[in-house]
C-alpha positions as CSV (number, residue, x, y, z in Angstrom):
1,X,94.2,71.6,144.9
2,X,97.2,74.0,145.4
3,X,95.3,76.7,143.9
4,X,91.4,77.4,143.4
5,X,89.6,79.7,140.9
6,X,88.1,81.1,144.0
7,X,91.2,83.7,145.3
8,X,91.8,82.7,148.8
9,X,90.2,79.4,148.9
10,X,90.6,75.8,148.7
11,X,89.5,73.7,145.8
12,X,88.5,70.1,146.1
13,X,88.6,67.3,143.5
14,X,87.6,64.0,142.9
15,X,90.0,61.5,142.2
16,X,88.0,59.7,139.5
17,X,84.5,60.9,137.2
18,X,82.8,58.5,138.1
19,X,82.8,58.9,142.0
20,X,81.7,62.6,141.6
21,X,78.5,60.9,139.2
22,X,77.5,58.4,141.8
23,X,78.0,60.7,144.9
24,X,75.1,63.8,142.9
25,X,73.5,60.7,141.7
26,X,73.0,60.3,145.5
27,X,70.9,64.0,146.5
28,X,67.3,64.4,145.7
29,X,66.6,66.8,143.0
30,X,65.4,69.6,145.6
31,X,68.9,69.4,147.3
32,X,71.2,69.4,144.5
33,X,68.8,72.7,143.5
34,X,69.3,74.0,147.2
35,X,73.0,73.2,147.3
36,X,73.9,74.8,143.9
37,X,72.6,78.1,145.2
38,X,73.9,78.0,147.9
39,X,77.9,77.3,146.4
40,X,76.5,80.3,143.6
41,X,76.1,82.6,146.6
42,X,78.7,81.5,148.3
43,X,81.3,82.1,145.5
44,X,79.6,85.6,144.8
45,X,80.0,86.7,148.2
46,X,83.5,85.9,148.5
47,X,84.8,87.1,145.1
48,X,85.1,90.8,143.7
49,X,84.8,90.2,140.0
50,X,82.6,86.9,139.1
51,X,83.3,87.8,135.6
52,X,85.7,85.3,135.7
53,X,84.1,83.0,137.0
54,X,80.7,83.4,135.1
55,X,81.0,79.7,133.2
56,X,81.3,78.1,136.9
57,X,78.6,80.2,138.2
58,X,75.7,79.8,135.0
59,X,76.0,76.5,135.9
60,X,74.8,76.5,139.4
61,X,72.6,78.9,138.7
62,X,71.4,76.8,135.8
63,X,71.3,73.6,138.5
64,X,69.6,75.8,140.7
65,X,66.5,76.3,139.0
66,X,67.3,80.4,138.5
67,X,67.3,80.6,134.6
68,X,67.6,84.6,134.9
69,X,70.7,84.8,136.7
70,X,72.3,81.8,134.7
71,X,71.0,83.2,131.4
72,X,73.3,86.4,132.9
73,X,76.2,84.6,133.7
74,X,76.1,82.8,130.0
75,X,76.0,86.4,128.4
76,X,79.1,87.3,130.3
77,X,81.3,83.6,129.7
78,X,80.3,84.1,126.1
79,X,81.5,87.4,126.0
80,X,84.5,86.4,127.6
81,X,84.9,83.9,125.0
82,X,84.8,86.2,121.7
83,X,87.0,88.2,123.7
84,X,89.6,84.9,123.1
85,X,88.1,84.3,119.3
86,X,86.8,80.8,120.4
87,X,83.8,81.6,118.6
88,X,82.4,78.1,119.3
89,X,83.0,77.8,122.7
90,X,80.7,81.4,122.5
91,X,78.0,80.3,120.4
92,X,77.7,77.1,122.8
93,X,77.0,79.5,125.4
94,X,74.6,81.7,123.4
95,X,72.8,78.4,122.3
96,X,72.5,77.6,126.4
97,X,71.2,80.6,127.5
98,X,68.8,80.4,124.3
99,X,67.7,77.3,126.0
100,X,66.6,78.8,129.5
101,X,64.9,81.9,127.9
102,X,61.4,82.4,129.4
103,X,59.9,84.8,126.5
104,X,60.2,85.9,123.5
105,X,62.1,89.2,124.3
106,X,65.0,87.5,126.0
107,X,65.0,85.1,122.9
108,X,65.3,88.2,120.3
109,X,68.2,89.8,122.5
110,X,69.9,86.1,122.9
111,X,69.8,85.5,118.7
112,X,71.1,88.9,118.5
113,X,74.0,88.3,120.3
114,X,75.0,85.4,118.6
115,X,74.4,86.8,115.2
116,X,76.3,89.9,116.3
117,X,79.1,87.5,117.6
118,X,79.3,85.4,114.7
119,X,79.4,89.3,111.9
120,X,82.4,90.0,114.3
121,X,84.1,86.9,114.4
122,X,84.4,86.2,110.7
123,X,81.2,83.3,110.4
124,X,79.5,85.0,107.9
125,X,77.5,82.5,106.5
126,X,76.0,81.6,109.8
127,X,75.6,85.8,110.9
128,X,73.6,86.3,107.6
129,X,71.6,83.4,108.5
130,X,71.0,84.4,111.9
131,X,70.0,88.1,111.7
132,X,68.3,87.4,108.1
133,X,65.9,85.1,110.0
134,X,66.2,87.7,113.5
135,X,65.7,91.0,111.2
136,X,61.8,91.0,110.4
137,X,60.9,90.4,114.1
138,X,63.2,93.6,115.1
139,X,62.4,97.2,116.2
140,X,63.8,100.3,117.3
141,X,67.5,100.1,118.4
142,X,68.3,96.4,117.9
143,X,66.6,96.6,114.4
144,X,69.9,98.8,113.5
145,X,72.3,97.1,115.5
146,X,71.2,93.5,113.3
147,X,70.8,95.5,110.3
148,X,74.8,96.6,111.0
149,X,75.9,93.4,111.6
150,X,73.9,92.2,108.7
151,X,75.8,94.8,106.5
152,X,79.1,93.2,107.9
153,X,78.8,89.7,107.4
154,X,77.2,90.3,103.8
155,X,80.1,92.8,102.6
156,X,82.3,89.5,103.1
157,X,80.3,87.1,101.5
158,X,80.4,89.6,98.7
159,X,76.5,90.4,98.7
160,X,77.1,94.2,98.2
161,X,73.9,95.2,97.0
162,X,72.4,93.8,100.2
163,X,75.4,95.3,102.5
164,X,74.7,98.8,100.9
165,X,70.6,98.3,101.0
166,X,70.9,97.2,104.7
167,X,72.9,100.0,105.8
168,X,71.0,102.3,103.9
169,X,68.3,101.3,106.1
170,X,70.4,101.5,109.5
171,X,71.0,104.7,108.8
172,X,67.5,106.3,108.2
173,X,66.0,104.5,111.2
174,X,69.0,105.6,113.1
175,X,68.1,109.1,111.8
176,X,64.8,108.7,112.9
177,X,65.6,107.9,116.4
178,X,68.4,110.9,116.4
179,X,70.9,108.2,117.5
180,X,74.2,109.9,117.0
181,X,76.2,106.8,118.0
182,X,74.8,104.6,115.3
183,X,74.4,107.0,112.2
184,X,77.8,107.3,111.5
185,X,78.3,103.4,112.0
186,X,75.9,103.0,109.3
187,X,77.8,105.5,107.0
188,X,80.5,103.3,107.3
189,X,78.9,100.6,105.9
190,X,77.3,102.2,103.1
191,X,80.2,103.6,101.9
192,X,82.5,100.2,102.6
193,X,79.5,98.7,100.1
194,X,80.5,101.0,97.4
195,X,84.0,100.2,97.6
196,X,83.8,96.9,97.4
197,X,80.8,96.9,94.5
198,X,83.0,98.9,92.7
199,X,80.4,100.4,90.0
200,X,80.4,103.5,88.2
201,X,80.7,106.1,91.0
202,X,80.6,104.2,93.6
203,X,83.9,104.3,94.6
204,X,83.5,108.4,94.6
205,X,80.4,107.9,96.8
206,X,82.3,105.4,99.0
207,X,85.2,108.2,99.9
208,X,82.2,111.0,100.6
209,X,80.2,108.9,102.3
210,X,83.2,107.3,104.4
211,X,84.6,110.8,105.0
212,X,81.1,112.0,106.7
213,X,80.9,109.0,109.0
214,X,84.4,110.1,110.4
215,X,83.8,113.6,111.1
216,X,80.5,112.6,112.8
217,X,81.4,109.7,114.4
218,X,80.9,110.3,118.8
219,X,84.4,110.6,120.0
220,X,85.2,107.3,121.8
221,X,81.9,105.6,120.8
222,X,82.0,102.1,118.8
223,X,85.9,101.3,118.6
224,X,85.6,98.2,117.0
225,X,83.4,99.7,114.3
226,X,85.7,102.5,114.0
227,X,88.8,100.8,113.3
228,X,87.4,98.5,111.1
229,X,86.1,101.7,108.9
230,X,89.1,103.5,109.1
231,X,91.1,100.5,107.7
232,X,88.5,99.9,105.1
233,X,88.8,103.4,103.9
234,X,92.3,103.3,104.0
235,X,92.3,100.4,101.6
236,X,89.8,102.8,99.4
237,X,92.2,105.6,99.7
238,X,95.4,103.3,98.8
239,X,93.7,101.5,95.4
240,X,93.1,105.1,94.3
241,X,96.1,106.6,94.5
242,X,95.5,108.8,97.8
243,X,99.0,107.3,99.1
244,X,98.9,109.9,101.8
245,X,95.4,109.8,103.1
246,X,95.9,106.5,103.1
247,X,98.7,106.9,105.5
248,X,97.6,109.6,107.9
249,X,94.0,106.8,108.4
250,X,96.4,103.9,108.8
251,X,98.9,105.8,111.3
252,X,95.2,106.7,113.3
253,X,94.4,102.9,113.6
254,X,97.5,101.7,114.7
255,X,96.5,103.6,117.5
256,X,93.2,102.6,118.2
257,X,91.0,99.9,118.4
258,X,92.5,98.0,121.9
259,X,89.8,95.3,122.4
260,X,90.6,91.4,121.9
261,X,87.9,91.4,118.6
262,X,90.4,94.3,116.6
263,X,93.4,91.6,116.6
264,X,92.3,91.1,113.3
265,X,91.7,94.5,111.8
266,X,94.9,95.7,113.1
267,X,97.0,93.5,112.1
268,X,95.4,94.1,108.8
269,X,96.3,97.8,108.8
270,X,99.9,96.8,109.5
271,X,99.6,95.3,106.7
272,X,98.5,98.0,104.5
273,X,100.8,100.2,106.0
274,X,103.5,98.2,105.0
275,X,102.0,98.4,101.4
276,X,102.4,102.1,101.3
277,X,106.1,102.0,102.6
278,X,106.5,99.7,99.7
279,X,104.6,101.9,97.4
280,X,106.6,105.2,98.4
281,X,110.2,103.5,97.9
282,X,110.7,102.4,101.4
283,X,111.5,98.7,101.1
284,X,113.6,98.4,104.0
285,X,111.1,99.5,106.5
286,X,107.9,97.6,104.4
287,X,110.2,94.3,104.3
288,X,110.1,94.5,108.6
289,X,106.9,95.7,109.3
290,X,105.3,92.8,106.8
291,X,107.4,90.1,109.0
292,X,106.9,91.6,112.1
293,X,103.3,91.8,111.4
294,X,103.3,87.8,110.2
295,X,105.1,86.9,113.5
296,X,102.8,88.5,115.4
297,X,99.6,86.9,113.9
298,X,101.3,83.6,114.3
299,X,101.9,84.0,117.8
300,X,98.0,85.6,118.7
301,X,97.3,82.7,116.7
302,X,95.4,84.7,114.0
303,X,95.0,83.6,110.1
304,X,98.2,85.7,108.4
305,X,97.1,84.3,104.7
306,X,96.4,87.8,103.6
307,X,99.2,89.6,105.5
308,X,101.9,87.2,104.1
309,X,101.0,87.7,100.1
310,X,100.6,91.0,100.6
311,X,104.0,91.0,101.3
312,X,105.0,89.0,98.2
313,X,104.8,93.0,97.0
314,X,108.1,94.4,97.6
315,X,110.0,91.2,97.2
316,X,108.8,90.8,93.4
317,X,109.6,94.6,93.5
318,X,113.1,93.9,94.1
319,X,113.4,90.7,92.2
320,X,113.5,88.6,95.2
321,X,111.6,86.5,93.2
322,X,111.8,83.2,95.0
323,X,110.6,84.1,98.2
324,X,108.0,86.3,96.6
325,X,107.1,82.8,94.8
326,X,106.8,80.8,98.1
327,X,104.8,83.0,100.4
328,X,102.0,83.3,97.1
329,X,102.0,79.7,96.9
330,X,101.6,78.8,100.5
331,X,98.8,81.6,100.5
332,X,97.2,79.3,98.3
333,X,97.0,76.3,100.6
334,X,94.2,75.6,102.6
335,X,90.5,76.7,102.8
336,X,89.5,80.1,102.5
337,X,90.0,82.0,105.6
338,X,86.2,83.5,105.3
339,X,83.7,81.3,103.5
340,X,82.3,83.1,100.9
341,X,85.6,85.6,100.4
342,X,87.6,84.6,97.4
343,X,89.4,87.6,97.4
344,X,92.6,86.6,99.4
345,X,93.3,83.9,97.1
346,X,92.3,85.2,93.7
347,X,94.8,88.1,94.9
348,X,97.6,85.0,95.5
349,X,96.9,83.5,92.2
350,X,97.5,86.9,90.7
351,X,100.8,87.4,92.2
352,X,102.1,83.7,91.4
353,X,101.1,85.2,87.0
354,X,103.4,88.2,87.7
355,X,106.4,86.3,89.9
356,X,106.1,83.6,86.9
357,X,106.4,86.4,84.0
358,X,109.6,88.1,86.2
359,X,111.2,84.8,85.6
360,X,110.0,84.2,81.9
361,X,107.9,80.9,83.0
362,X,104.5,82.2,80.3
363,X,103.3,78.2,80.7
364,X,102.6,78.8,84.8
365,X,101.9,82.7,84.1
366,X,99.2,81.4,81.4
367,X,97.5,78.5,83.6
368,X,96.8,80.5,86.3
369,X,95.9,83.5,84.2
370,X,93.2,81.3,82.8
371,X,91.5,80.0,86.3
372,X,91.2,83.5,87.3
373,X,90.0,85.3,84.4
374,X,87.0,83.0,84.3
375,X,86.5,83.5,87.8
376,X,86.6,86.7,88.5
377,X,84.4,87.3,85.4
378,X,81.7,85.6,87.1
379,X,82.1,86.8,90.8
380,X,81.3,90.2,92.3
381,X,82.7,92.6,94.4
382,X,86.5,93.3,94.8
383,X,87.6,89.9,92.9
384,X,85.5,91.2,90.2
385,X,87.0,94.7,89.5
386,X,90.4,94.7,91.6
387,X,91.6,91.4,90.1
388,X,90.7,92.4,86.7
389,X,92.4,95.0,86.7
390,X,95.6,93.3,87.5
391,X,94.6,90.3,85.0
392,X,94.3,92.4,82.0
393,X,97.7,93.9,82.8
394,X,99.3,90.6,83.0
395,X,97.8,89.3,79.8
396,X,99.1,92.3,77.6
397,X,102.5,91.5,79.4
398,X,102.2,87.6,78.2
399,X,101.2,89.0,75.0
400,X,104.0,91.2,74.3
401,X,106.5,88.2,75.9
402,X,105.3,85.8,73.1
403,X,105.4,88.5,70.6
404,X,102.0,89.2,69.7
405,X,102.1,92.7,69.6
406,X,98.5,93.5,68.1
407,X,96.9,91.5,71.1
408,X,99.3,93.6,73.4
409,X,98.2,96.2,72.4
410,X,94.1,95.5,72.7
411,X,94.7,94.2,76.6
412,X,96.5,96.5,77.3
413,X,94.0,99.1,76.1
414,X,91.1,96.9,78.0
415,X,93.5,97.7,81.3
416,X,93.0,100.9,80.7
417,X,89.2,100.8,80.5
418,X,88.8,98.9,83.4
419,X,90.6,101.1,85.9
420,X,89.1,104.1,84.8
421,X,86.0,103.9,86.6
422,X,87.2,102.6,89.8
423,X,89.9,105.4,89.8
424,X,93.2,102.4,90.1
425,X,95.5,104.9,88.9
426,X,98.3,102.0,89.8
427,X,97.4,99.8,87.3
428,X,96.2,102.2,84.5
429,X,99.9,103.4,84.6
430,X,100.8,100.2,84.1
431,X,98.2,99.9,81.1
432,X,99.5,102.9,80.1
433,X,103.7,101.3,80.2
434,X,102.2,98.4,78.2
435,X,100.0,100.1,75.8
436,X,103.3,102.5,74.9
437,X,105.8,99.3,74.6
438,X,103.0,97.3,72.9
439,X,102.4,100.4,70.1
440,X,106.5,100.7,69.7
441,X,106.2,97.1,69.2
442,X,103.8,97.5,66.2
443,X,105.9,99.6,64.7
444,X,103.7,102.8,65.7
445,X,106.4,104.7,67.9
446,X,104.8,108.3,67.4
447,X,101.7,107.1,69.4
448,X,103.9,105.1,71.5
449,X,106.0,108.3,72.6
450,X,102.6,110.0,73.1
451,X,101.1,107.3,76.0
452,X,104.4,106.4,77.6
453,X,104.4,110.4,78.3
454,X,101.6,109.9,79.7
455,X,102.7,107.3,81.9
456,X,105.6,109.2,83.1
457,X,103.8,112.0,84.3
458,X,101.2,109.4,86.3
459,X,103.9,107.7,87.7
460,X,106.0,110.5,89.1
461,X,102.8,112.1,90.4
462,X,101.9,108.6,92.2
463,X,105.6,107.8,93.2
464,X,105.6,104.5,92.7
465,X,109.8,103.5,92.1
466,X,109.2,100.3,89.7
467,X,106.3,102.0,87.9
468,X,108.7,105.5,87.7
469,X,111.7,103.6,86.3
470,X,109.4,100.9,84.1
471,X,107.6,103.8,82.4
472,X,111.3,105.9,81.8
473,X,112.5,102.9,80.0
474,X,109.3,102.7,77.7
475,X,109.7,106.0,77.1
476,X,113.5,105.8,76.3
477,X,113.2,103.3,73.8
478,X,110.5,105.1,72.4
479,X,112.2,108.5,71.4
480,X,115.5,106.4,70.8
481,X,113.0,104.9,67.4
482,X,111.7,108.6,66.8
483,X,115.4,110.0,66.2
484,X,114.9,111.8,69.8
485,X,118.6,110.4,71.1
486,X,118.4,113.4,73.3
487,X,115.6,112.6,75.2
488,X,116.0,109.0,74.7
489,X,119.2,109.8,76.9
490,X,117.2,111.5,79.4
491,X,114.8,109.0,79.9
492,X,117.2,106.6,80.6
493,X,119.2,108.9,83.1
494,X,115.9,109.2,85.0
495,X,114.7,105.7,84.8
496,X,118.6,104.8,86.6
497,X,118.9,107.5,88.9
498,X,115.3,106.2,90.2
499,X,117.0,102.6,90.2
500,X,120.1,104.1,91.9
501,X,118.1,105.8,94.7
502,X,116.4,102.0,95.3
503,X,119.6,100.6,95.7
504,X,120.6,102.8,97.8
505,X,117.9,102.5,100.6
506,X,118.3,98.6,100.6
507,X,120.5,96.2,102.8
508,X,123.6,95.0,101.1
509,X,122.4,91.9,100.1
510,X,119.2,93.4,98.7
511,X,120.9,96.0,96.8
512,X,123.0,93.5,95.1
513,X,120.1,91.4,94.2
514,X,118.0,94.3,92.7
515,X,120.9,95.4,90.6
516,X,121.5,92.2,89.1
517,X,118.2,91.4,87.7
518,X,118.3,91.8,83.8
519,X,115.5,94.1,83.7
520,X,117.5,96.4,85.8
521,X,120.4,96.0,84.4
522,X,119.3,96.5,80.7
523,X,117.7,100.1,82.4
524,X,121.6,101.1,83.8
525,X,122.9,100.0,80.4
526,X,120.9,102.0,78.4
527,X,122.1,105.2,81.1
528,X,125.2,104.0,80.9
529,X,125.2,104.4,76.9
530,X,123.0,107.7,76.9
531,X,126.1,109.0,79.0
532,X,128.5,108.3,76.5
């Protein structure tokens, strides 16, 4: 061959299968042993780094009757094969070295591996099965390092109780042993547990707990682990309201995190980041760094489901409604990217109710509405208390489209009640919008005028554009049925100077999009009028 995988040296090849089968068919066992070892330490000698080469050498070391240094060699190509996510490929190799090992120590550290691989890689059904079955035959050191991985793969399944209970015990035998590298790992995952349970307090706890692990975690130590935390509680950070911690954790992990198995993470966190852009008014710059981000996991090769209807955000924001419509839908195609984690696509359903109600459409808006109510009543975890939230919000918004003002007014009260104990200050603002319009609705515009205050003040505090302008409006209208033209006026001057200050950050095309949509429009109107 004109090239060989040994640098410097010529390769040979057979011309057909079959010839090579016949010809080793040939040797006598003992000399196909001898002459393995001797082209394994022939290749050895004559190459710096066998690392690459480690699949071609476990096998004749494997041939050659030396289990130990093929078992190594298997440990290294699988390595090198997570290092590529080919998963498969990795646990192939795991499952061959499992097949040489001599005792049962080398068999514990072999399973481990594997399990470890699979928690990393996203096979979270097989990880929990693995280290589940690994976990009562563990001590010391690799006890914590399953029970981590454990805590991993069960946090995506959405098994909380058993992610927080796992790490919980990581991190008192890691405590016990005074191992600094690990404690803080296991912090991680207790407090990633709480976020996504969700309970009363928990989501308190989670920040605490998450801040701790950070300010103890062993300065370069664990970088995979790391990133994955500072991502997580970043998201934490973001559903609460803490816009700029959020940030300031997100900006750190774009930085960090440089091995092959944080492709995933970190394109993750450019997607969060891009949600905070969009959440602070900077379209513009969210609109590229969501496609950028997309084009990039297409071309590592890497499931984008999440990353592209997270970006349905600021198109519905700016009423590009039809895009924001196709990239929800074609979220929804397909199996789940992580068996076991319906998030993703209980989040795309979501978006398709609210890109339906933009354009009026309550038949789609209420069809969808009704698979995921039921489901994420009966699931746990984020879909439970995330998607509920956003749920309710859209039901008092169908309600109020159709009419039914009384029913408005009860879901959006139950919006309300939902994000108060998990601290989503988004979407009790937008409880808040609805509850206000809802009450104006039933003719009870005192009370009305009283939440929609309220609403304001949250909104300006949280800096949200669509939820600053939407809750001006409410307002607006409002006072204008009190007899308070005045600050009816104001309202609306605030709610378009917000609008105005949009526009003006977004590309021509954008800008004239945004300030055609009716609800937009029917905001500038209602300036327009208060001006005169």
């Amino acid at each position: 061959m004109p090239t060989s995988r040994v640098e410097g040296d010529v390769e040979y090849q057979f011309k057909h299968i079959l010839i090579h089968d016949v010809a080793y068919a040939t040797l006598p066992r003992s000399t196909r042993r001898q002459r393995h070892r001797v082209v394994a330490e022939y290749i050895e000698s004559v190459t710096r780094e066998s690392r690459g080469l480690a699949a071609m050498l476990a096998h004749h070391w494997r041939e050659a009757g030396d289990p130990v240094r093929a078992i190594g060699y298997l440990m290294l190509a699988a390595e090198q094969a997570l290092n590529g996510w080919a998963l498969d490929d990795a646990v192939s190799l795991f499952d061959s070295a499992l097949a040489l090992a001599v005792d049962d120590e080398q068999r514990s550290r072999i399973r481990l591996a594997r399990g470890l691989a699979r928690s990393k890689l996203g096979d979270y059904p097989a990880a929990v099965a693995d280290l589940g079955e690994l976990l009562p035959h563990l001590e010391g050191r690799q006890r914590i390092e399953a029970l981590l991985g454990y805590s991993w793969a069960t946090e995506w399944i959405e098994h909380t109780d058993e992610t927080i209970g796992s790490a919980e015990e990581a991190l008192h035998l890691a405590q016990e042993a005074d191992d600094r590298e690990l404690a803080p790992v296991a912090r991680a995952m207790i407090s990633q547990g709480l976020a996504m349970r969700g309970g009363p307090g928990d989501l308190d706890s989670a920040a605490e707990v998450g801040e701790e692990a950070l300010r103890t975690w062993v300065a370069g130590s664990r970088p995979w682990e790391r990133l994955n935390h500072e991502h997580m509680l970043g998201e934490q950070y973001y559903w609460t309201g803490r816009i700029a911690d959020g940030n300031a954790l997100m900006t750190s992990a774009s930085r960090s995190g440089t091995d092959p198995q944080s492709i995933q993470t970190r394109l993750r966190s450019a997607a969060l980041m891009a949600q905070i852009l969009c959440s602070t008014g900077r379209y513009e710059e969210s609109i590229q760094l969501f496609d950028e981000t997309i084009r990039l996991g297409q071309e590592l090769g890497r499931p984008i489901r999440i990353v592209r209807n997270y970006s349905t955000q600021p198109l519905r924001e700016l009423f590009d409604i039809e895009e924001a419509r196709r990239r929800s839908e074609e979220s929804l195609e397909g199996p789940d990217e992580a068996a076991g984690f319906g998030m993703p696509r209980a989040n795309a359903r979501t978006d398709v109710i609210f890109t339906a109600l933009l354009t009026g459409d309550i038949a789609t808006a209420e069809n969808f509405w009704r698979i995921q109510w039921d489901e994420s009543s009966n699931t746990r975890a984020w879909t439970r208390w995330l998607i509920s939230c956003r749920l309710a919000a859209a039901r008092a918004e169908m309600e109020l489209m159709m009419g039914r003002a009384e029913e408005a007014v009860d879901w959006a009260r139950k919006t309300i009640e939902l994000c108060l104990p998990v601290r989503r200050l988004k979407y009790e603002i937008v409880g808040r919008t609805l509850l206000g319009r809802a009450l104006l609705e039933s003719g009870k515009a005192a009370d009305a005028v009283a939440k929609l205050r309220l609403a304001v003040e949250q909104a300006d505090r949280l800096g949200s554009p669509p939820l600053r302008w939407q809750a001006q409006a409410g307002l607006a209208q409002a006072l204008y049925a009190t007899g308070d033209d005045n600050g009816a006026a104001r309202c609306f001057a605030a709610a378009s100077t917000v609008i105005q200050d949009v526009a003006a950050g977004l590309a021509a095309e954008r800008s004239t999009r945004f300030l055609a949509a009716e609800p937009i429009r029917a905001v500038l109107a209602g300036g327009t009028k208060a001006r005169q």
